[in-house]
C-alpha positions as CSV (number, residue, x, y, z in Angstrom):
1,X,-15.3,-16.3,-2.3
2,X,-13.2,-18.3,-4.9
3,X,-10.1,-19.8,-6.2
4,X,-7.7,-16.7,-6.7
5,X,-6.5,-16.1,-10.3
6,X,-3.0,-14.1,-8.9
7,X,-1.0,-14.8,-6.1
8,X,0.4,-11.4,-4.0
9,X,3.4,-11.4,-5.8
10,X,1.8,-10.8,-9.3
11,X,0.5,-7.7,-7.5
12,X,3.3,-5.9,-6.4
13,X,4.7,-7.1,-10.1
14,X,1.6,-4.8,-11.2
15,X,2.2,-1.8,-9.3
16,X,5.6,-1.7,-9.8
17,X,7.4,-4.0,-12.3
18,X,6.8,-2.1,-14.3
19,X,3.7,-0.3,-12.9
20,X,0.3,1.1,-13.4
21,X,-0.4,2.4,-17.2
22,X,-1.6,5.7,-18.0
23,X,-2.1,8.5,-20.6
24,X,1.7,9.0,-20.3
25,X,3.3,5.5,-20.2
26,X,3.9,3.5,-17.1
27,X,4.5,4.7,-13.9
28,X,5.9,2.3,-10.9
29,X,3.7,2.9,-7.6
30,X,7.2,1.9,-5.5
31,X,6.4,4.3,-2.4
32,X,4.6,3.6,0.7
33,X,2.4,6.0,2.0
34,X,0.3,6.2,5.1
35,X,-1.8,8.6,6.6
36,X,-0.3,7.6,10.3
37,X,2.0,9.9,11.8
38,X,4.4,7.4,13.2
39,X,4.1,6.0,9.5
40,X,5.7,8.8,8.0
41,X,2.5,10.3,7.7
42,X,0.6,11.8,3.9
43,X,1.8,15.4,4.2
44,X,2.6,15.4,0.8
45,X,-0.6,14.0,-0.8
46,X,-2.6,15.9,1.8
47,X,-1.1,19.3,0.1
48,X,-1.8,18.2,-3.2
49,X,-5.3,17.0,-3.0
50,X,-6.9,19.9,-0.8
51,X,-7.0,21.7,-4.0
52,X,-6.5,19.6,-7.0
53,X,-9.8,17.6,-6.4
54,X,-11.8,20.9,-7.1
55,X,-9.9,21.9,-10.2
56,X,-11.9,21.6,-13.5
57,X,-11.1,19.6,-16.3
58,X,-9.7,22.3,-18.7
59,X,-10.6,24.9,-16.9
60,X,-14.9,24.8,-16.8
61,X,-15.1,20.7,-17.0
62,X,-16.3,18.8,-13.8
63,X,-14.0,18.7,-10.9
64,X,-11.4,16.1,-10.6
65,X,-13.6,14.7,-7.0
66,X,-16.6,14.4,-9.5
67,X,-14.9,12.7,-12.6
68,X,-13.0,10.6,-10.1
69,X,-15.5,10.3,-7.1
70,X,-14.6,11.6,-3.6
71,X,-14.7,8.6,-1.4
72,X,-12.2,7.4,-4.0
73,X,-10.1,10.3,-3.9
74,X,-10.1,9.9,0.4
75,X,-8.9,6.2,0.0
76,X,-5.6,6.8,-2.0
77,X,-5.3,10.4,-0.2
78,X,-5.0,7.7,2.8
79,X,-2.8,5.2,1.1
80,X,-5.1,2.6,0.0
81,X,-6.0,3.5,-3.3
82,X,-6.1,0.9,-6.5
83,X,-4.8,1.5,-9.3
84,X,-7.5,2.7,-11.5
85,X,-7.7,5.4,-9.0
86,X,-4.3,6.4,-9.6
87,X,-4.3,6.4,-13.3
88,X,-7.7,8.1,-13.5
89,X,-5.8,11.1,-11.3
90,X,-2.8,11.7,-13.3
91,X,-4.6,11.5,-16.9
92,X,-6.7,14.1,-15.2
93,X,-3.5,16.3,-13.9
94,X,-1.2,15.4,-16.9
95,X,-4.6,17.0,-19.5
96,X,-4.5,20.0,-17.4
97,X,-0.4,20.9,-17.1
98,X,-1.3,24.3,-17.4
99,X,-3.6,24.7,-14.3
100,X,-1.1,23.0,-12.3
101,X,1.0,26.3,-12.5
102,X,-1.7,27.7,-10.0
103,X,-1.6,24.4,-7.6
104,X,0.4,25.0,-4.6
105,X,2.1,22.0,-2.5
106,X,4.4,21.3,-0.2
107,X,7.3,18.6,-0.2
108,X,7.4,16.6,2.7
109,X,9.5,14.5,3.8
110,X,8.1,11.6,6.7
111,X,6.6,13.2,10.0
112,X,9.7,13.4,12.6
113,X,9.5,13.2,16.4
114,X,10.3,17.1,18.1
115,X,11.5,17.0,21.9
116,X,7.8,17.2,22.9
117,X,7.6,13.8,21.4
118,X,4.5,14.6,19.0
119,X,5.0,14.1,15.5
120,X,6.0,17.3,13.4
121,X,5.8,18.2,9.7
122,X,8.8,17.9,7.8
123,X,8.4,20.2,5.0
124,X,11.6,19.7,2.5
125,X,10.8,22.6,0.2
126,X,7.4,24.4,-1.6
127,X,6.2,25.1,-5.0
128,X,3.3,24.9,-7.9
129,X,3.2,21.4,-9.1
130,X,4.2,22.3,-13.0
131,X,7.4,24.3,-12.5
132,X,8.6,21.5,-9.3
133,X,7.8,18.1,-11.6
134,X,6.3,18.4,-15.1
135,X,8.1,21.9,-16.5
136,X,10.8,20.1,-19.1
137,X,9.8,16.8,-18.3
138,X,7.3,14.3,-19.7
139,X,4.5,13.1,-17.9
140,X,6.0,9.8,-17.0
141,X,8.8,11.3,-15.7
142,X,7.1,14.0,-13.9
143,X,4.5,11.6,-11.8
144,X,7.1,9.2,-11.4
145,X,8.9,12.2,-9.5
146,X,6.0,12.7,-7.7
147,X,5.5,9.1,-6.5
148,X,9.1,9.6,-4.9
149,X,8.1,12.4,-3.4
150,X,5.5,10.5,-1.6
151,X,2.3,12.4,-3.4
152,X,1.0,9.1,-4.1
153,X,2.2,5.5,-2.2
154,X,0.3,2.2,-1.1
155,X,0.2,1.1,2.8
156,X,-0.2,-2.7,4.4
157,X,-3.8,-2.0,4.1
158,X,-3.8,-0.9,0.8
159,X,-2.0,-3.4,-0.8
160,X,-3.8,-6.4,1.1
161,X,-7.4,-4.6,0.4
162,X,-5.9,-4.7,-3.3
163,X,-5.0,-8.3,-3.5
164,X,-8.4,-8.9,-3.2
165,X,-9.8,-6.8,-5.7
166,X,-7.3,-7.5,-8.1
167,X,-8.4,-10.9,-7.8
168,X,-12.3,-10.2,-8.1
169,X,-12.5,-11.5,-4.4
170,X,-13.8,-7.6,-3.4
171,X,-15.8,-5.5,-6.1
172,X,-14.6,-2.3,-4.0
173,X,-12.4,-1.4,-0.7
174,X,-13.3,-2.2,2.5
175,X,-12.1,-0.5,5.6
176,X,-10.4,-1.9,8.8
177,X,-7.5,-1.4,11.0
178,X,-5.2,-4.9,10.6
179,X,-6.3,-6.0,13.7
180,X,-9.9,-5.6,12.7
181,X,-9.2,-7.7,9.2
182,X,-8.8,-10.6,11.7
183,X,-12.7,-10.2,12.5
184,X,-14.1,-9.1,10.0
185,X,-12.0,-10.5,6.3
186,X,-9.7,-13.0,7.3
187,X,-11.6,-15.2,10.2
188,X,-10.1,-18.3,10.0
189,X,-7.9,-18.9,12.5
190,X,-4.0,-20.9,11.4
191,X,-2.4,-22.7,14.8
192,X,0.5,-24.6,13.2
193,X,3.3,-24.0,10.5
194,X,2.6,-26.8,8.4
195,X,-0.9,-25.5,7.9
196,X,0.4,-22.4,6.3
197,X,-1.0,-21.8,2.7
198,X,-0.3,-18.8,0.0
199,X,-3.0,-16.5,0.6
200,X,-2.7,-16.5,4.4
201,X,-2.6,-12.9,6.3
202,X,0.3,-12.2,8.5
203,X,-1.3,-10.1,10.7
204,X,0.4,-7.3,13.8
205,X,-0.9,-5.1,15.6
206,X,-0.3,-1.9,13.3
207,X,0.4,-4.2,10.3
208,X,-0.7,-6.6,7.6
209,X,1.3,-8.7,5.1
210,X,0.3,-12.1,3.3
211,X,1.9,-15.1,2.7
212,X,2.8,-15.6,-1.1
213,X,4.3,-19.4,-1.5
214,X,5.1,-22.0,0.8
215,X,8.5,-23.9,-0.1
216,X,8.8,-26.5,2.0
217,X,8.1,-27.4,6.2
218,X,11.5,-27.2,7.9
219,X,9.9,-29.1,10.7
220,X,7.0,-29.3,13.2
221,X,7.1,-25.6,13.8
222,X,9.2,-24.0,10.9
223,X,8.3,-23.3,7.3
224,X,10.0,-21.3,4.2
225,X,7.8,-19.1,2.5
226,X,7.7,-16.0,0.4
227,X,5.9,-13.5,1.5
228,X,4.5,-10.3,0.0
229,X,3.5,-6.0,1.6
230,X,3.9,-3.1,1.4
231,X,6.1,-1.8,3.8
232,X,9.1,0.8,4.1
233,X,10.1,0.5,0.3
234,X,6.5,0.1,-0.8
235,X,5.1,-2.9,-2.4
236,X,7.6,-5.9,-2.4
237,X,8.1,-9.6,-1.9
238,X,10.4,-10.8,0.5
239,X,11.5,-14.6,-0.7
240,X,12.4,-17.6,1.3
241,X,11.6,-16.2,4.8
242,X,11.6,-18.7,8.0
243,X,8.7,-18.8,9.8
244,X,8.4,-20.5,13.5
245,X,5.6,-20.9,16.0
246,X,6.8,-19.7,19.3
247,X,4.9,-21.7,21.5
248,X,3.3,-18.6,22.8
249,X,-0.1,-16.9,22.3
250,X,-1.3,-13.4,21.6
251,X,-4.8,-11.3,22.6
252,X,-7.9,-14.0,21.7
253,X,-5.8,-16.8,22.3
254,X,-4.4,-17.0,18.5
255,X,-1.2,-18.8,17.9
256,X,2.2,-16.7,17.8
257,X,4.4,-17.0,15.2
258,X,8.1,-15.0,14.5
259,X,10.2,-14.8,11.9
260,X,13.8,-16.7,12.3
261,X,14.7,-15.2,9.0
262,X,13.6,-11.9,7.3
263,X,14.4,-13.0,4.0
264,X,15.8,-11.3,0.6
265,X,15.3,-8.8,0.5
266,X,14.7,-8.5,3.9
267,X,11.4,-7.7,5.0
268,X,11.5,-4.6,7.2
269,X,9.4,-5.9,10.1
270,X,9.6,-7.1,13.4
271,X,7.7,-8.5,15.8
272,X,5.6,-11.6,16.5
273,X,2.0,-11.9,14.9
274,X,-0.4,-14.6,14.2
275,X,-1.6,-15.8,10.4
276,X,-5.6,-15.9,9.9
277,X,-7.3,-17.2,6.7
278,X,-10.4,-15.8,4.3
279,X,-12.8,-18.7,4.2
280,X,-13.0,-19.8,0.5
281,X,-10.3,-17.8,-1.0
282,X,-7.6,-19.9,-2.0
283,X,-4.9,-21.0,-4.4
């Protein structure tokens, strides 16, 4: 645990202003993408690495999964990957265009509710990977295609998990639902506004965001911050958001807090949720 070198922001700046470097130029990582259904779901991503992980590097060479390592390969299939991950996968696809002729995928679009109420594929069209992105295009311009198409994406766990390792804090990904982060990463308990600092987690239950800057205390219970996630439009900052205590608590006894203003842009969640601390890791 230590003094942080970036601040969240200078993240999402890295994964998508203008993005993650590779054999092909630069490609902005501006989806989210989680495995949870009523997230949208990784149908996509799901279709493409079933197979692609056991293709061979120019056709004999070791498999993708070994040259990139399969517990790897499971993170970003999840959305939670880092960026070396990404970058060692599509210098891997973009050296072997040809074999992507014979990779098969589906398009999906984010899992919809059916009358039944359970979540349901929503397969937008089908294809092999060369002739639906790369076949006249470069490679930027074909996995850039493919990052809309939600093949690859970051979720609230992935970009928080990356914060820290972009920052040295974490030497590789840990796992945990946001709610476990609280216990296990981020233990520190924050019970007033003014007590806020950058590097705080904003945590729901289902979601994880951290707090970027502090501007200034409004008053005894309000403060203007910036905060940084990845939410619905991927990794972002949303500046000079209003944060207030609302006198309430939540499970454990932690401190409630709500937003009184989402910010700009706004940030796309709702909900109250309380702010916890890593020990040591600071700005």
């Amino acid at each position: 645990m230590a003094e942080a070198t970036y601040l969240p922001y200078h993240y999402v700046d890295y994964l998508r202003n203008p993005g993650i470097p590779f054999s092909g130029g630069v490609v902005s990582l501006n989806q989210y993408m989680c495995k949870t259904q009523s997230n949208g779901g990784n149908d996509s991503a799901t279709s493409l690495y079933t197979n692609l992980r056991w293709m061979k590097d120019g056709g004999s060479g070791p498999t993708l999964n070994s040259l990139v390592g399969g517990g790897l390969i499971d993170i970003a299939l999840k959305g939670q990957g880092i960026p070396s991950t990404f970058a060692a996968i599509w210098n891997f696809m973009c050296r072997n265009r040809g074999q992507l002729k014979k990779l098969k995928v589906e398009v999906c679009g984010r899992r919809q509710r059916n009358s039944d109420g359970d979540w349901e594929k929503n397969v937008l069209r089908t294809g092999n990977v060369h002739d639906l992105y790369f076949d006249g295009r470069s490679d930027q311009q074909a996995i850039q295609l493919m990052v809309n198409d939600r093949f690859f994406g970051i979720d609230c766990i992935g970009f928080t998990a990356g914060v820290l390792i972009f920052n040295s804090e974490w030497t590789k990904y840990h796992g945990g639902e946001p709610l476990q982060w609280a216990k296990w990463f981020c233990t520190v308990g924050v019970k007033r506004a003014k007590d806020v600092l950058p590097l705080d987690f904003m945590i729901w239950d289902g979601h994880i965001a951290m707090i970027d800057w502090v501007w200034k205390v409004i008053d005894d219970k309000t403060i203007e911050v910036d905060i940084a996630q990845s939410s619905a439009g991927g990794p972002q900052y949303n500046e000079r958001v209003l944060l207030q205590e609302t006198g309430k608590k939540g499970s454990g006894g932690r401190p409630m807090f709500k937003f009184l203003h989402t910010g700009t842009p706004a940030a796309p969640v709702h909900g109250n949720f309380f702010i916890q601390r890593r020990d040591g890791f600071f700005w």
